[in-house]
C-alpha positions in Angstrom: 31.8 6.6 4.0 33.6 8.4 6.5 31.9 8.8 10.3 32.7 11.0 13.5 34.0 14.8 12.8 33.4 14.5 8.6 29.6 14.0 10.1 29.6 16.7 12.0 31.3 18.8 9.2 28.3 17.6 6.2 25.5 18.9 9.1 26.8 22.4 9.2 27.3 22.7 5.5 23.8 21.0 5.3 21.9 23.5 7.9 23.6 26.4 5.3 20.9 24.9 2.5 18.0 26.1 1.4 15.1 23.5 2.0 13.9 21.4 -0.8 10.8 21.5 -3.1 8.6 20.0 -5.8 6.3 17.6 -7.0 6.1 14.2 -5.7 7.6 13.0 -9.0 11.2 13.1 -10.2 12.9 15.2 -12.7 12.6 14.3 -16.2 14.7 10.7 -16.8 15.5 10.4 -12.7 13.9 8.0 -10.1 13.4 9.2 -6.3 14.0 7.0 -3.9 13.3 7.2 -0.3 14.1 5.7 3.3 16.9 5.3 4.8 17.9 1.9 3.9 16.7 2.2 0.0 18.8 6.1 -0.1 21.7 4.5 1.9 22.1 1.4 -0.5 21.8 3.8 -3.6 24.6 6.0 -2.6 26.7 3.3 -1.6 26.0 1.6 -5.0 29.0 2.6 -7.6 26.6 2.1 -10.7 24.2 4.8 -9.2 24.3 8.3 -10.8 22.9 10.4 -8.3 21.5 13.9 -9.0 20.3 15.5 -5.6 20.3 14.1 -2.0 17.7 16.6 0.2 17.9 15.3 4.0 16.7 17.2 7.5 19.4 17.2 10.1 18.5 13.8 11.7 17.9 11.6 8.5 21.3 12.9 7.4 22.5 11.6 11.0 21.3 8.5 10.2 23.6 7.5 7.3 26.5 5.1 8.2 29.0 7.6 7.1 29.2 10.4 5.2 29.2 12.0 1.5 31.6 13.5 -0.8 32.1 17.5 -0.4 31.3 18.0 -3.4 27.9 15.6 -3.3 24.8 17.8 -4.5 22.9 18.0 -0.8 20.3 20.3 0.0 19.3 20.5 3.6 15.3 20.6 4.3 12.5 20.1 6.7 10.3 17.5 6.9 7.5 19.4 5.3 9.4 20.0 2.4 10.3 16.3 2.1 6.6 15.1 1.8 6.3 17.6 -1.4 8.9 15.3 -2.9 7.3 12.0 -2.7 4.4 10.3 -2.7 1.3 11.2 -0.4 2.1 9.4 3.1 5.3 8.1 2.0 8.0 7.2 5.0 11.0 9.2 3.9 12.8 9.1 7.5 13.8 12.5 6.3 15.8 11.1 3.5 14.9 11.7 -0.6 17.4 10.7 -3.1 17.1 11.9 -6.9 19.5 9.9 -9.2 19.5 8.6 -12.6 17.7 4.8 -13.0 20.1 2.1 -13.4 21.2 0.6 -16.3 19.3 -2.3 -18.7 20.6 -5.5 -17.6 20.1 -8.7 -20.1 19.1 -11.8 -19.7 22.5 -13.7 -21.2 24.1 -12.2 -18.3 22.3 -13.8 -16.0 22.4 -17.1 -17.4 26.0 -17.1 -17.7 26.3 -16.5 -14.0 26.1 -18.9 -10.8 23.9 -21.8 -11.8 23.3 -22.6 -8.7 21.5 -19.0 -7.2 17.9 -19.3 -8.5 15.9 -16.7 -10.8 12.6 -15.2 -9.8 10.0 -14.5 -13.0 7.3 -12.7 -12.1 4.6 -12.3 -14.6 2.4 -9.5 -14.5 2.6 -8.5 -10.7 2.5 -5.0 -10.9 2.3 -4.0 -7.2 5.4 -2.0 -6.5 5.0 -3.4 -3.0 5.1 -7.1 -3.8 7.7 -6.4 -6.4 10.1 -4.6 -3.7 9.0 -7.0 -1.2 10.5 -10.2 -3.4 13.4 -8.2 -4.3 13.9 -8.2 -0.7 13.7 -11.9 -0.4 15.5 -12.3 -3.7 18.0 -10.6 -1.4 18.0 -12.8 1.5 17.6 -16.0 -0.3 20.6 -15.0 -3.1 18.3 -15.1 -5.9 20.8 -14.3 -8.9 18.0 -11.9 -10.8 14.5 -10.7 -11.1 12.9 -11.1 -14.8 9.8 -9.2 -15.4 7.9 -8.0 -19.0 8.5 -4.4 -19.5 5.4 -3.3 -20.2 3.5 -5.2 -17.3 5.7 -4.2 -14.4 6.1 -0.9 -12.1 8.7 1.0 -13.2 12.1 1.2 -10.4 11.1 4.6 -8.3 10.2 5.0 -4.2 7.6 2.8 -3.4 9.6 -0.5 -4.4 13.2 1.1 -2.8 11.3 1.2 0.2 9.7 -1.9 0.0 13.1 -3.3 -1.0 14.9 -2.0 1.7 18.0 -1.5 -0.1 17.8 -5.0 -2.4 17.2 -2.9 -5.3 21.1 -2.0 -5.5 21.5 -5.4 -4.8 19.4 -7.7 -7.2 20.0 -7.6 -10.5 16.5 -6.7 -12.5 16.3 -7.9 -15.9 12.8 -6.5 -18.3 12.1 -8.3 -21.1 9.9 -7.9 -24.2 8.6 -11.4 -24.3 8.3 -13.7 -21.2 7.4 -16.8 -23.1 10.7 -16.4 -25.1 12.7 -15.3 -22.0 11.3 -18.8 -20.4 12.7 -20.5 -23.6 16.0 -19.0 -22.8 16.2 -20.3 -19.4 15.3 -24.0 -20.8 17.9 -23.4 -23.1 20.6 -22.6 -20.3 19.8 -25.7 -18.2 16.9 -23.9 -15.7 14.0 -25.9 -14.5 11.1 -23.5 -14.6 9.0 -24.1 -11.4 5.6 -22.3 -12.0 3.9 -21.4 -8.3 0.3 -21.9 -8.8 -2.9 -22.7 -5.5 -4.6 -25.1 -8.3 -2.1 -27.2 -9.0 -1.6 -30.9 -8.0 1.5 -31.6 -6.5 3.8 -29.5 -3.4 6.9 -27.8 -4.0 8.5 -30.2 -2.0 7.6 -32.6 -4.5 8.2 -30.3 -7.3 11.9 -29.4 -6.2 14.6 -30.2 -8.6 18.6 -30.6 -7.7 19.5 -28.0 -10.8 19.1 -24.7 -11.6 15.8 -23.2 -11.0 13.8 -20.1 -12.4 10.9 -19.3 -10.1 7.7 -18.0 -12.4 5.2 -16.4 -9.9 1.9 -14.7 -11.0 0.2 -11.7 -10.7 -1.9 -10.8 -7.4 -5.4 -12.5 -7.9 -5.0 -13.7 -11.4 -1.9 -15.8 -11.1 0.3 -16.8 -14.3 -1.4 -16.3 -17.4 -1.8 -19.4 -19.7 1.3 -19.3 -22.1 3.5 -18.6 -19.3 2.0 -21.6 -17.7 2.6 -23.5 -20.2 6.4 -23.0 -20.5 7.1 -24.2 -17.2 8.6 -27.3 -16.7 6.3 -28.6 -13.4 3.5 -26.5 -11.6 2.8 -26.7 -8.2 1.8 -25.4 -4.9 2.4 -24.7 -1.3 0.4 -26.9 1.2 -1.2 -24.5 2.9 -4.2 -24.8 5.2 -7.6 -24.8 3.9 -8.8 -21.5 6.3 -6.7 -19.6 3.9 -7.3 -19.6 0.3 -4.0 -18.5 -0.9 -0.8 -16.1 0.1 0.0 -12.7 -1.1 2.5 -13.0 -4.3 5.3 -11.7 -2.1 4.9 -14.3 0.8 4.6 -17.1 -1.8 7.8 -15.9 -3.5 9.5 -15.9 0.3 8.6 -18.8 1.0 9.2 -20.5 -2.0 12.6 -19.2 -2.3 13.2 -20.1 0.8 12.6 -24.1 0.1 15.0 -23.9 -2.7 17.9 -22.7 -0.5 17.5 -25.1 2.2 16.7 -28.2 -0.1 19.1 -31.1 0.3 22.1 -30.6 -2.2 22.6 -32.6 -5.1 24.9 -35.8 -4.2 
């Protein structure tokens, strides 16, 4: 994206717009996304289809660069803007319409780097927690997230904002049956480390040299039994007895964390 007079040239054509309105859900087969980190990630990601961008004045100032001339922008006020999305949401003055992006499969991912762990996440259905571990999945170079299709939050605003931008960046794979997907991994050489408070031994102890697929369970109920069982070793994070447990996306953090700074294999 190009910066300085190109800028200046996008406001003016913006301020020409009429402002925006609507629902706060997308058109038919779109996703919005808002924020300036989760709209500035999409439009700087090349498999993103992208529909309408509407922006005030300053949230299109905040961009790092500009957009095509030809880029579908509608210029609107901030009242507008909170018609778009969801009640409260923080646009920043920024709401991105665009197509979601395409199915990825599992075989891709195993045939990848062996050495960037996978995050499984069974049954968390918080769009919060689920942006929040893409966004570690992110920092910690997690190769993908794996989730069941039909007990996860579909991609939309409230995890790109969570996400802050890791949702153009981490591969998200949905799969029919977790069990099976879990198989897979075995299959491909991937010890599957199941987080769990009741189980017996630390992660630290837990910690293989190899590949690793992280399972973590939903908030409050945790893994559910046959998902359990296909991991290779449970365990859990010594933390202190005032707390009883961590939210799912701390755990995940923390977790993935451990993985990348474990000694490497000799």
């Amino acid at each position: 994206m190009a910066k300085g007079k190109d800028k200046r040239a996008l406001r003016g054509r913006a301020g020409r717009m009429q402002g925006g309105r609507g629902s706060g859900r997308g058109t038919k087969g779109y996703t919005r996304l808002w924020g300036r980190h989760a709209v500035e990630a999409a439009l700087k990601n090349p498999r993103r289809r992208h529909r309408k961008l509407w922006a005030t004045l300053e949230g299109l100032a905040s961009l790092d660069g500009d957009l095509p001339p030809d880029f579908p922008l509608e210029r609107a006020e901030v009242a507008d803007l909170a018609r778009l999305v969801a009640k409260d949401a923080p646009h920043q003055g920024l709401v991105l319409e665009c197509e979601p992006l395409n199915d990825l499969h599992l075989d891709e991912v195993l045939t990848g780097d062996r050495t960037r762990p996978i995050v499984v996440l069974d049954q968390v259905t918080d769009p919060h927690n689920v942006g929040a571990l893409l966004r570690s999945a992110a920092a910690f170079n997690a190769a993908a997230i794996v989730t069941q299709d039909r007990h996860a939050p579909p991609e939309g605003g409230v995890i790109g904002k969570s996400a802050s931008g890791a949702l153009e960046v981490v591969p998200w794979v949905r799969v029919v049956n977790l069990s099976r997907a879990l198989e897979d991994m075995a299959e491909a050489g991937y010890w599957r480390l199941g987080l769990t408070g009741e189980a017996d031994g630390t992660l630290a102890e837990c910690l293989p040299s190899g590949p690793i697929a992280l399972v973590l369970g939903a908030e409050g109920e945790g893994m559910r039994h046959n998902v359990a069982q296909h991991c290779d070793a449970l365990c859990r994070l010594p933390i202190s007895n005032a707390m009883e447990s961590l939210n799912v996306s701390n755990a995940g953090a923390i977790a993935l964390y451990a993985i990348a700074t474990r000694p490497a294999a000799d």
